[in-house]
C-alpha positions in Angstrom: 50.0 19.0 -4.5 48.9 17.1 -8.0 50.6 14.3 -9.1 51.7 13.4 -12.0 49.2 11.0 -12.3 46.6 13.9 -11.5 48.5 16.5 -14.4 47.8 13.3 -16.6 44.7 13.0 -15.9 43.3 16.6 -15.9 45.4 17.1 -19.3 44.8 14.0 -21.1 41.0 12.3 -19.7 39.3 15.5 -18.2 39.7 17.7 -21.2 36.8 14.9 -22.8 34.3 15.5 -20.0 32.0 17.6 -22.7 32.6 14.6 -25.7 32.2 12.0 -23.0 29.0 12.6 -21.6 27.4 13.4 -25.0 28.0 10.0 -25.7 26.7 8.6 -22.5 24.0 10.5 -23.0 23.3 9.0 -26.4 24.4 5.2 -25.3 22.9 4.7 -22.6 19.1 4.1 -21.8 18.7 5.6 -18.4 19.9 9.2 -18.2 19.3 9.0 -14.0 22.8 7.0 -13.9 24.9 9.1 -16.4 26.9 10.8 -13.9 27.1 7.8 -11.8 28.5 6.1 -14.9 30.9 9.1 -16.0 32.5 8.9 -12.0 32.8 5.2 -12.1 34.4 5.4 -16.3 37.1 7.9 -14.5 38.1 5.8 -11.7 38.9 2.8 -13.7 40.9 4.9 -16.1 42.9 6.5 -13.4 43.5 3.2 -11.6 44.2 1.9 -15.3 46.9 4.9 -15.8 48.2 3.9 -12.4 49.6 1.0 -13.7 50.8 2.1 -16.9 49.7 5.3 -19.2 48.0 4.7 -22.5 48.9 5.8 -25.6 45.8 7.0 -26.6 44.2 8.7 -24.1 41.1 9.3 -25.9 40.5 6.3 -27.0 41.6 4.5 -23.7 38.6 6.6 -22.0 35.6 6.1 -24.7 37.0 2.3 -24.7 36.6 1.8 -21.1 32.8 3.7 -21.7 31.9 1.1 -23.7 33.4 -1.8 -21.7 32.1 -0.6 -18.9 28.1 0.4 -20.4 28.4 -3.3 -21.5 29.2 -4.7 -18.2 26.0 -2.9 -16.2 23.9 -4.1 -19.1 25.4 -7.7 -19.1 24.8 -7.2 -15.3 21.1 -6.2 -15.7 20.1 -9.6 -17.9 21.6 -11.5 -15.1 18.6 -13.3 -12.9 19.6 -13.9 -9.6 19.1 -17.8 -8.4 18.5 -18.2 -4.7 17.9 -20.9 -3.0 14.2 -20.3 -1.6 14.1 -23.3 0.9 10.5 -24.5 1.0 9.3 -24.6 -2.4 5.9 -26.2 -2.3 4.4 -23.1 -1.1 6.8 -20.4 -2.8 4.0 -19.6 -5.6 1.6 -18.3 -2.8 1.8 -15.2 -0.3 2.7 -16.8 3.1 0.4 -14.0 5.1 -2.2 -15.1 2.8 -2.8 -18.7 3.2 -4.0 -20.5 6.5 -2.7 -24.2 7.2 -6.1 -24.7 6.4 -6.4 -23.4 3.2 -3.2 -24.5 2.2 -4.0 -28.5 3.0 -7.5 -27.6 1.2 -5.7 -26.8 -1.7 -3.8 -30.1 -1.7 -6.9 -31.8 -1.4 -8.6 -29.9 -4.4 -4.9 -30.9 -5.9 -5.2 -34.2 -5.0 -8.8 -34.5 -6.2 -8.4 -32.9 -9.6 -5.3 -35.2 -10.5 -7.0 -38.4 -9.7 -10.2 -37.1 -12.3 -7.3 -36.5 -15.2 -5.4 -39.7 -14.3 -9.0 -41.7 -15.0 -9.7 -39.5 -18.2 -9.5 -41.4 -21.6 -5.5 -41.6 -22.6 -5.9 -39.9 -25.9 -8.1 -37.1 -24.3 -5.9 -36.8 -21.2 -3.3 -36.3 -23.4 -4.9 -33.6 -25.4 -5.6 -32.0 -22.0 -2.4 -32.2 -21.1 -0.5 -30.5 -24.2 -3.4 -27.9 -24.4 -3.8 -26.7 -21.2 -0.9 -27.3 -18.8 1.7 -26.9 -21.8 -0.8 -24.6 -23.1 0.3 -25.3 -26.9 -2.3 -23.8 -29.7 -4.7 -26.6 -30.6 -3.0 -26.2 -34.1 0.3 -27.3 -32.6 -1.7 -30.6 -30.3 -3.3 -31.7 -33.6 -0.1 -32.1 -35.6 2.2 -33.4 -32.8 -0.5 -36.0 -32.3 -1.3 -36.4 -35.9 -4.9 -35.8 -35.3 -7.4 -33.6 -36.8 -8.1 -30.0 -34.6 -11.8 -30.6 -35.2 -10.8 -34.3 -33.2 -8.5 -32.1 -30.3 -11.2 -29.6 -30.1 -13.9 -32.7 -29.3 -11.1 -34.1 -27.0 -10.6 -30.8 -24.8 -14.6 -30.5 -24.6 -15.0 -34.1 -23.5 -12.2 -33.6 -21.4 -13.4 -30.5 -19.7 -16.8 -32.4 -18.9 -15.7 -35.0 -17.6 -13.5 -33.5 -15.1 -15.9 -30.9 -14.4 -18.8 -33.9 -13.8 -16.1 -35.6 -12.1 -14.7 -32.1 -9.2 -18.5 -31.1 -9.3 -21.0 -33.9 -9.9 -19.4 -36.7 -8.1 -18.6 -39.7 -10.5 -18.6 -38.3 -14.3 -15.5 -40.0 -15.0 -16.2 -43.1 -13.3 -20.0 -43.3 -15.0 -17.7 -42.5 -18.1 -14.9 -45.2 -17.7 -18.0 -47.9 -16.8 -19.5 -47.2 -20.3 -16.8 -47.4 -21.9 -15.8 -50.7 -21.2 -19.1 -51.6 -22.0 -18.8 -50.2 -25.2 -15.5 -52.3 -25.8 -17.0 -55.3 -24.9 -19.6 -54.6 -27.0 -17.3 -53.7 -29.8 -15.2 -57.1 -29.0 -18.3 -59.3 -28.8 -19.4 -58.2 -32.4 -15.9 -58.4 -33.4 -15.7 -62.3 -32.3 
């Protein structure tokens, strides 16, 4: 036997079934959930009318649509933030790498961090903001107040020197030795 509650409801919410799921229809983006959101709109109107009955009935039930199409979205821009435990190796499938890859890789690591740290400051640092931070080279030239022409001869120093370095054994070594000759050079003509 119905309720009042349930006369309420039938009389004042269920006669909009038609009005309210043209407009979920027309609101909301994926038309696989509609019903799903129509079922889940008349349950929190019924508890809602369980604690006291609206004035508006209408209103009360396109109201709590809204509230409730604004919720799941809010919902859906949420990103979830585990904790993942071991985060060295979280970038990389686990079945995929071998212990022995894996330490390889820290080696090549390893290897290609000592080459930038004995690159020439001003071209490590173009390195750094144009391919790590990956800024345009418009943006490296005016944070460093340099010419791009300049940043462009930076990068392609800096790429062959690290590539002589990982590949041909001592490019940036061969390169550092020069130049300090070239500054002593500079210095002895300077004194």
């Amino acid at each position: 036997m119905p309720t009042a509650l349930d006369r309420w409801f039938i009389e004042a919410i269920l006669v909009h079934e038609e009005a309210l799921l043209r407009y979920l229809l027309r609101s909301w983006p994926q038309r696989d959930e509609v019903h799903d959101l129509r079922q889940e709109i008349y349950t929190r109107v019924y508890e809602a009318a369980g604690k006291a009955l609206p004035q508006q009935p209408k209103a009360f039930l396109f109201a709590s649509a809204r509230h409730l199409m604004a919720d799941r979205a809010r919902r859906a821009r949420v990103v979830s933030i585990e904790p993942m435990g071991d985060f060295e190796p979280s970038h990389v499938l686990v079945d995929d790498v071998s212990p022995e890859r894996w330490c390889g890789g820290r080696q090549a690591l390893m290897r290609l961090a000592g080459a930038f740290d004995q690159l020439p400051d001003r071209c490590r640092e173009v390195v750094w903001l144009r391919r790590v931070e990956e800024l345009s080279q418009k943006d490296v030239a005016m944070r460093l107040g340099i010419s791009e022409k300049t940043v462009e001869k930076h990068i392609a120093k800096g790429m062959r020197l690290l590539a002589e370095h990982l590949f041909g054994g001592e490019g940036v070594s061969r390169h550092a030795a020069s130049a300090a000759l070239e500054n002593g050079d500079e210095q002895q003509r300077a004194d």
